[in-house]
C-alpha positions as CSV (number, residue, x, y, z in Angstrom):
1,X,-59.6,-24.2,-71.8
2,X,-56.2,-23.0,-72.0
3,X,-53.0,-25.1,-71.5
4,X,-51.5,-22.6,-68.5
5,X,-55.2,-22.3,-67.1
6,X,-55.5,-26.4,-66.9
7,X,-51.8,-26.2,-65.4
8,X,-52.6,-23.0,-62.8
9,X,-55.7,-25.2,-62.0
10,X,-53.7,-28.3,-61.0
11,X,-51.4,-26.2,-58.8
12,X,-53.8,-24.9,-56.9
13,X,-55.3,-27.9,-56.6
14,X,-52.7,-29.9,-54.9
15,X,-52.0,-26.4,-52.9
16,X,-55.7,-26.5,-51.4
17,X,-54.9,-30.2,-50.7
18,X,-51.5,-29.6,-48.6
19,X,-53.7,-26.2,-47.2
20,X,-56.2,-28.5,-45.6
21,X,-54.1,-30.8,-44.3
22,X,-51.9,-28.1,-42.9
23,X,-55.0,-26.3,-40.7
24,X,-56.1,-30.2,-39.9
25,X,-52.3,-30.3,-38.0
26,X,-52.8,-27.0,-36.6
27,X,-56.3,-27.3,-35.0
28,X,-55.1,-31.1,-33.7
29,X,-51.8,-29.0,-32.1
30,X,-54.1,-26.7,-30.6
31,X,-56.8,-28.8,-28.9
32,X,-53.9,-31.0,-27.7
33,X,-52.0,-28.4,-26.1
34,X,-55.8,-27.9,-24.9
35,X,-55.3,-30.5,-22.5
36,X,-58.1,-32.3,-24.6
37,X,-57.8,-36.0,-26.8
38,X,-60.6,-36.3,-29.4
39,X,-59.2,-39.5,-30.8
40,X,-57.5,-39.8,-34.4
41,X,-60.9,-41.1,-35.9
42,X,-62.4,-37.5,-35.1
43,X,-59.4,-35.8,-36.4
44,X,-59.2,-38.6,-39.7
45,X,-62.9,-37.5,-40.8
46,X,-62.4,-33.9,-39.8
47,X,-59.5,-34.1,-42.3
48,X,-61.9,-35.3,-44.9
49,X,-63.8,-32.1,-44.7
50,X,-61.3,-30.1,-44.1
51,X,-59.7,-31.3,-47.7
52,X,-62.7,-31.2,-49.6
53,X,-63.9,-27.8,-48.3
54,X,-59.9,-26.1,-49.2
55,X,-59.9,-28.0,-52.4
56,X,-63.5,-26.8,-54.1
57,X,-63.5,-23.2,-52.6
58,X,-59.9,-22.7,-54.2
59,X,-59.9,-24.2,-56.9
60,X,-63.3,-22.6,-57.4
61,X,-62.3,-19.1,-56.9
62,X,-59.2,-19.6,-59.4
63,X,-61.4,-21.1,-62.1
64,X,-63.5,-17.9,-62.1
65,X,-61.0,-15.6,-62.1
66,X,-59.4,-17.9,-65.2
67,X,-63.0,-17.8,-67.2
68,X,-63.6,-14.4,-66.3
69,X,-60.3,-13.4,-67.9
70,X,-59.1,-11.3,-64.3
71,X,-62.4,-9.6,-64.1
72,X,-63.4,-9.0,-60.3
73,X,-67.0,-9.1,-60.8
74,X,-66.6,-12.6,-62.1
75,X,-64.3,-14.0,-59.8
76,X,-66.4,-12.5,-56.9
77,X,-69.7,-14.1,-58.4
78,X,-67.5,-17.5,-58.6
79,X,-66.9,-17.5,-54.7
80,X,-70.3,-16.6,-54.3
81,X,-71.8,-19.5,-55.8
82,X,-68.8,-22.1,-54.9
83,X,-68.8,-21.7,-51.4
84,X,-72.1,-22.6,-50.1
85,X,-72.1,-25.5,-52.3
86,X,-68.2,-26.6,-50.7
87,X,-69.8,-26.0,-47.5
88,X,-72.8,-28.6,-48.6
89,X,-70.5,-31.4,-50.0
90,X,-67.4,-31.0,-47.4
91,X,-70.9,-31.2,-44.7
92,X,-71.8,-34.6,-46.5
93,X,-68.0,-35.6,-47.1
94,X,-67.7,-35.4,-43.0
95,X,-71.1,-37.2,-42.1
96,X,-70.1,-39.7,-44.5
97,X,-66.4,-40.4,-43.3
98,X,-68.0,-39.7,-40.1
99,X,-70.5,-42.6,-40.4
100,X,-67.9,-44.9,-41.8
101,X,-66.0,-44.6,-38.7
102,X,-68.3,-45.5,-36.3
103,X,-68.7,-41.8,-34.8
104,X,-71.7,-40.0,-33.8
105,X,-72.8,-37.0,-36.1
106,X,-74.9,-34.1,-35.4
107,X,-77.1,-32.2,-37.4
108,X,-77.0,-28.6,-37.0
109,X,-80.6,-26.6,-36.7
110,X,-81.7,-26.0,-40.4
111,X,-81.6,-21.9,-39.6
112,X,-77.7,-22.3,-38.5
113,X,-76.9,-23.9,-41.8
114,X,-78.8,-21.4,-43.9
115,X,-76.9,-18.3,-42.2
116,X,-73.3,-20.4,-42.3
117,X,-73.9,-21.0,-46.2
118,X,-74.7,-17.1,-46.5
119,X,-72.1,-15.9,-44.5
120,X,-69.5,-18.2,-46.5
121,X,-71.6,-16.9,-50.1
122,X,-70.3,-13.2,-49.0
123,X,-67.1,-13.9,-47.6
124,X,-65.3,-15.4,-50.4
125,X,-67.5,-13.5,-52.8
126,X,-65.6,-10.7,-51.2
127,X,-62.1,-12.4,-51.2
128,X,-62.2,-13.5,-54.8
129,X,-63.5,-9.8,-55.7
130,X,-60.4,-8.1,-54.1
131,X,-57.9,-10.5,-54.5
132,X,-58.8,-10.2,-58.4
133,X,-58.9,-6.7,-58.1
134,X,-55.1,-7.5,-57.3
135,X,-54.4,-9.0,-60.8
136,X,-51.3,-7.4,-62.9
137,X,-50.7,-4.8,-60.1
138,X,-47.1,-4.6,-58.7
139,X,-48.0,-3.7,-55.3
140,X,-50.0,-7.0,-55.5
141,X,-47.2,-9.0,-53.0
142,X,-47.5,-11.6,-50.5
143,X,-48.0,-9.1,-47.9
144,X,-50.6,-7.7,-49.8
145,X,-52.9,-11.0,-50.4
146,X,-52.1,-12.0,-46.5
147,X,-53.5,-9.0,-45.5
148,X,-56.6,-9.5,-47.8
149,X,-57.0,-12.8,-46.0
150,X,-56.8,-11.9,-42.5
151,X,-59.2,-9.0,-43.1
152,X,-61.6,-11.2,-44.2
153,X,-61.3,-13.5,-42.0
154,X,-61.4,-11.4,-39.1
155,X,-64.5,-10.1,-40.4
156,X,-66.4,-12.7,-41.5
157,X,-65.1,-15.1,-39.0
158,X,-66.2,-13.5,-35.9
159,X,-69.4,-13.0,-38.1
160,X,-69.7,-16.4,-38.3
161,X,-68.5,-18.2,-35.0
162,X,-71.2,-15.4,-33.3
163,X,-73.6,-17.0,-35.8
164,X,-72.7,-20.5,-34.4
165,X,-72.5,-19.7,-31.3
166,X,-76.5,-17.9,-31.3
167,X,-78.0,-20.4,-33.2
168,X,-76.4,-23.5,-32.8
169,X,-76.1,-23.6,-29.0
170,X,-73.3,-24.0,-26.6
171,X,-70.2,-25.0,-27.9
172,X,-67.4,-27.4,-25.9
173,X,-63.7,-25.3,-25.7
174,X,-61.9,-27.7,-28.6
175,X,-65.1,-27.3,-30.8
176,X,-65.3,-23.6,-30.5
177,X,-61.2,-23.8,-31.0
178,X,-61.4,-25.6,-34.1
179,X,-63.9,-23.5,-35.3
180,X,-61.9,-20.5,-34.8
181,X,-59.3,-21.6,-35.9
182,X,-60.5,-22.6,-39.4
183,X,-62.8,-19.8,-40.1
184,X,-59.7,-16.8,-39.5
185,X,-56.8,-18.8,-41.3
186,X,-58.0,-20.6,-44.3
187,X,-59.0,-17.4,-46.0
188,X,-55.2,-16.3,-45.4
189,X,-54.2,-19.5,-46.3
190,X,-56.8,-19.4,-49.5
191,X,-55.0,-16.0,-50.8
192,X,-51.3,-17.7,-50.0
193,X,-52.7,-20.9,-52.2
194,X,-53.7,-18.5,-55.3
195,X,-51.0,-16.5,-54.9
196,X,-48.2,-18.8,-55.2
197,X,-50.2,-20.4,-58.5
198,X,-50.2,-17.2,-60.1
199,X,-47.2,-16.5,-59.1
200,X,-45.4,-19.8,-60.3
201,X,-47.0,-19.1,-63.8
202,X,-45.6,-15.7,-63.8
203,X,-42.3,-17.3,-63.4
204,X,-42.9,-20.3,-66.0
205,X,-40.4,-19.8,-69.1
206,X,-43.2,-18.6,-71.8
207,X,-42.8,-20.5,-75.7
208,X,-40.1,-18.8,-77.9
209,X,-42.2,-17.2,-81.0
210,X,-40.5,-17.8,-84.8
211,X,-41.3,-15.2,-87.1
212,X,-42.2,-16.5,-90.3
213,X,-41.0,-14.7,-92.9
C-alpha cells in the first residue's frame, strides 16, 4: 500500500474518532435539554459504539475508494460490505461496554436487526458510490459532499427510524432522539470526515523529482 494512502487512512481515522465523539456530545446536549438524565454510564458505553461504528464505516469507505483507485463501483461495493459488519461489531462493542458497566441491555427482535444491517448495506453503498463519483471534479466542494450527506441521510434515515419504529416497538422520546439524531448527521459528518482527508492530501507538498541525466 501506498505511503499517501497509509497517511489518508490515518487521517481519517482519527477524524471518524473526533466524528463520534462529536455526535456523542450532540445527542447528550439534546436529551438534556430534553428535560431527561440518562446517567454518564449510558452515555460512556453509548460513546463506545458510537466510536467504533464512525471509525470502521469511514475508514472503510476511504480504503475502498483507495484500492479501487477512485472507482465508484468499488467504493460503493466497499460501504456495502463495511457497514453491516460496523453495525455488528459497534452492536457487540456496546453490549460489551454495556455489560461492563453494570447496565441492562436489550436485544432487538432478530427481523429488526436484519432490515437495520440492510438498510445501512444500501445507504453507504450509495454514499461511497457518489461521493467517489465526486473524485478530481472541481465542483466537488464542501457544499457539495454536505449536500451528498444530508440527502442520504434524509433518505435513508427516515427509512430506517420507520424501520425501528415498526419492528422494534415503541420507542421512549430520548431513544427515538438519539436515534435520529445519529442516523441524519453522521452521513454528513461521514462526507465532511473524507473530505477534509482528501482534501489535506491535495494540499500536502508532493516530492521534488531530479532528472537524471
Amino acid at each position: 500500500m501506498a505511503q499517501g494512502t497509509v497517511a489518508k487512512l490515518l487521517k481519517v481515522a482519527w477524524l471518524s474518532i473526533g466524528l463520534g465523539i462529536l455526535i456523542e456530545i450532540l445527542i447528550a446536549v439534546a436529551v438534556l435539554l430534553s428535560g431527561y438524565f440518562p446517567g454518564l454510564k449510558p452515555l460512556l458505553s453509548d460513546l463506545f459504539q458510537k466510536v467504533t461504528w464512525s471509525a470502521l464505516v469511514c475508514i472503510g469507505l476511504a480504503f475502498g475508494k483507495a484500492m479501487s483507485n477512485s472507482g465508484a463501483f468499488g467504493t460503493g461495493a466497499s460501504g456495502f460490505l463495511v457497514a453491516p459488519l460496523a453495525f455488528v461489531i459497534a452492536r457487540s462493542v456496546h453490549k460489551s461496554a454495556s455489560q461492563m458497566l453494570g447496565l441492562a441491555w436489550d436485544h432487538p427482535a432478530a427481523a429488526l436487526l436484519v432490515v437495520l444491517g440492510l438498510l445501512k448495506a444500501v445507504e453507504y453503498a450509495a454514499l461511497g458510490w457518489q461521493l467517489s463519483k465526486y473524485e478530481g471534479y472541481p465542483a466537488a466542494t464542501l457544499g457539495a459532499h454536505l449536500k451528498c450527506g444530508a440527502v442520504i441521510g434524509v433518505l435513508f434515515g427516515g427509512a430506517i427510524l420507520g424501520a425501528s419504529l415498526l419492528l422494534g416497538g415503541k420507542l421512549t422520546f430520548p431513544v427515538l432522539l438519539s436515534r435520529a439524531i445519529n442516523e441524519l448527521i453522521f452521513p454528513v459528518g461521514c462526507s465532511m470526515v473524507l473530505y477534509a482527508a482528501g482534501f489535506a492530501g491535495r494540499m500536502m507538498p508532493r516530492p521534488t523529482q531530479t532528472l537524471v541525466k
